[in-house]
C-alpha positions in Angstrom: 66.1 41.2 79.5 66.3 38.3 82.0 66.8 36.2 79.4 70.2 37.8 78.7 71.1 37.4 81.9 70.3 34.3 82.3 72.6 33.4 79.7 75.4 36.0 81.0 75.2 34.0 84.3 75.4 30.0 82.7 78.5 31.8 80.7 80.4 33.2 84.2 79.5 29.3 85.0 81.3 28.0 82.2 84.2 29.7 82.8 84.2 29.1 86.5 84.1 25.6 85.9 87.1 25.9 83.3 88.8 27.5 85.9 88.3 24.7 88.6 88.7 22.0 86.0 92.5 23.7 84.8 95.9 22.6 86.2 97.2 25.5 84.6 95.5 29.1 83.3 98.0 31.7 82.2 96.8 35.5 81.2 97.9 37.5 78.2 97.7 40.7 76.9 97.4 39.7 73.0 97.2 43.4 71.8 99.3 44.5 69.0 99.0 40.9 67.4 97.7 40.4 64.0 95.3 38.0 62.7 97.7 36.0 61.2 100.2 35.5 64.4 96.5 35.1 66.6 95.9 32.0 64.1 99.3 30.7 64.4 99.1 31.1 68.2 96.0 29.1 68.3 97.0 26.5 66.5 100.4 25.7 68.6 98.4 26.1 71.5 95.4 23.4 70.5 98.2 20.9 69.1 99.7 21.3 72.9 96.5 20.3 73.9 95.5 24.2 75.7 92.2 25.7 75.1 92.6 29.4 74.2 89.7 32.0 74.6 89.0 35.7 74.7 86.4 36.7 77.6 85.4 40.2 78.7 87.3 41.3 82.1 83.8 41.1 84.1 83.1 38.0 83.2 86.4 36.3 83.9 86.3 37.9 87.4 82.8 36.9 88.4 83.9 33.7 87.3 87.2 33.7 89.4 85.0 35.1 92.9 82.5 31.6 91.7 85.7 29.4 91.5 87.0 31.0 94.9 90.2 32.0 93.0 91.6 35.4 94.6 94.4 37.8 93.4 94.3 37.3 89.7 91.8 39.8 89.9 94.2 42.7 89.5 96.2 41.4 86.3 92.5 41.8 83.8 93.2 45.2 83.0 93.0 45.8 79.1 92.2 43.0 76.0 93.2 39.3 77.7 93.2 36.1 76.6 93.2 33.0 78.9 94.9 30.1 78.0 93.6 26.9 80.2 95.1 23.5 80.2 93.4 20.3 81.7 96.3 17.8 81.8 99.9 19.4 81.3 101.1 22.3 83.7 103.5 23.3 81.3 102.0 23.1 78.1 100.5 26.7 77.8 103.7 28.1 79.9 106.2 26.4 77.3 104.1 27.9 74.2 103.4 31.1 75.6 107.0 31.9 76.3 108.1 30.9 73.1 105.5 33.1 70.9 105.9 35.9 73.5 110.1 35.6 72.5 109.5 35.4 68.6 106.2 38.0 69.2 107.0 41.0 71.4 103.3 42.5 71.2 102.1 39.4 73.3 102.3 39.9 76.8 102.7 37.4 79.8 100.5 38.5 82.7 100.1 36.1 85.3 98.8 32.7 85.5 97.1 30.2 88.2 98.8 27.1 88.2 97.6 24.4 90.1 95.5 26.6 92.5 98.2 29.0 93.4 99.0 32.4 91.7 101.7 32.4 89.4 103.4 35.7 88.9 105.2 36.5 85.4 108.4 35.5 86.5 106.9 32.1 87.6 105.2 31.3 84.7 108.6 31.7 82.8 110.5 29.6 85.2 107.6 26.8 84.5 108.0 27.7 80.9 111.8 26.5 81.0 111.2 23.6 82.4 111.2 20.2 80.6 108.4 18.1 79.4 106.7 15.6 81.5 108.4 13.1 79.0 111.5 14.8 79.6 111.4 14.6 83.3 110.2 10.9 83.6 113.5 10.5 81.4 115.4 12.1 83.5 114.4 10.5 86.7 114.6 6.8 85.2 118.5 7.9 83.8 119.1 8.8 87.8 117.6 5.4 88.8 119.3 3.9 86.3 122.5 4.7 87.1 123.6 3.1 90.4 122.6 -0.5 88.4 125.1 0.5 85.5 127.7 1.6 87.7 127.4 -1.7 89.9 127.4 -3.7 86.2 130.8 -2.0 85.0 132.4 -3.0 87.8 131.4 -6.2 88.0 132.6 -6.1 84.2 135.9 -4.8 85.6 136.7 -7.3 87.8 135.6 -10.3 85.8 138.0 -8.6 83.2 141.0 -8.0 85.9 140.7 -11.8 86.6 141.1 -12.5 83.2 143.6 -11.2 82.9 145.2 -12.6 86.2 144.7 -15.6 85.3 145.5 -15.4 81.9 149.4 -14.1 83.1 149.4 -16.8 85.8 148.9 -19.1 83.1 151.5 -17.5 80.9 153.9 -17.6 84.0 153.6 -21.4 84.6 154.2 -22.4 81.4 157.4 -20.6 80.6 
């Protein structure tokens, strides 16, 4: 008997620790999904680089009172999955929200994203928002653009001169 809880307690570790060690957890309510659309859920999320589990409720919240996370508490009512991420913030958002669109039985719950609490609506928001490639893009295109600006009208004046010069030229002669 102590044996098994022994091993019940190094489990709520585990997840604790997955918990600490995630810059983004979001909770779903996977019922109604069949084994095929589970797979295919899997599989988007491990190529997005998100580790996907099933735990029971008591677990997960023993785990969340180890990893001093509060109010998630109240969203592991019925079957969940947890979908944790180590290095993208959006990754499991961005999936989730896609296969909750094309899969109606999969349910967004809530979601702790970087330490805070994330509320449905916020995990959507998150989910909309571009990659990380997407927003280094961005931000280099903004930085770029006072430099292009400055070199087409440098361009424009060196042109303008030209052409000054070309119709003094053109003036003198005749």
């Amino acid at each position: 008997m102590t044996n098994v809880i022994e091993r019940k307690k190094q489990h709520v570790s585990e997840i604790a620790e997955q918990f600490k060690n995630s810059v983004s957890t979001i909770v779903v309510d996977y019922q109604g999904l069949s084994v095929a659309e589970a797979t295919a859920l899997r599989k988007q999320l491990r190529e997005a680089g998100v580790e996907f589990h099933v735990y029971k409720n008591t677990m997960v919240r023993r785990a969340l009172q180890e990893a001093g996370i509060e109010g998630l508490e109240e969203h592991l009512t019925g079957p969940n999955a947890i979908a944790f991420s180590n290095e993208d913030v959006i990754a499991p958002a961005k999936v989730l929200h896609s296969f909750s669109k094309e899969h109606e039985a999969l349910e967004i719950k809530a979601g702790v994203i970087e330490g805070e609490i994330a509320d449905v609506e916020s995990v959507k928001a998150i989910a909309t928002l571009p990659s990380k490639d997407g927003l280094v893009s961005m931000l280099l295109s903004v930085l770029q653009a006072p430099m292009r600006n400055f070199a087409y009208a440098v361009k424009a004046v060196g042109e303008q001169k030209e052409e000054g010069t070309d119709a003094v030229e053109e003036t003198e002669e005749a």
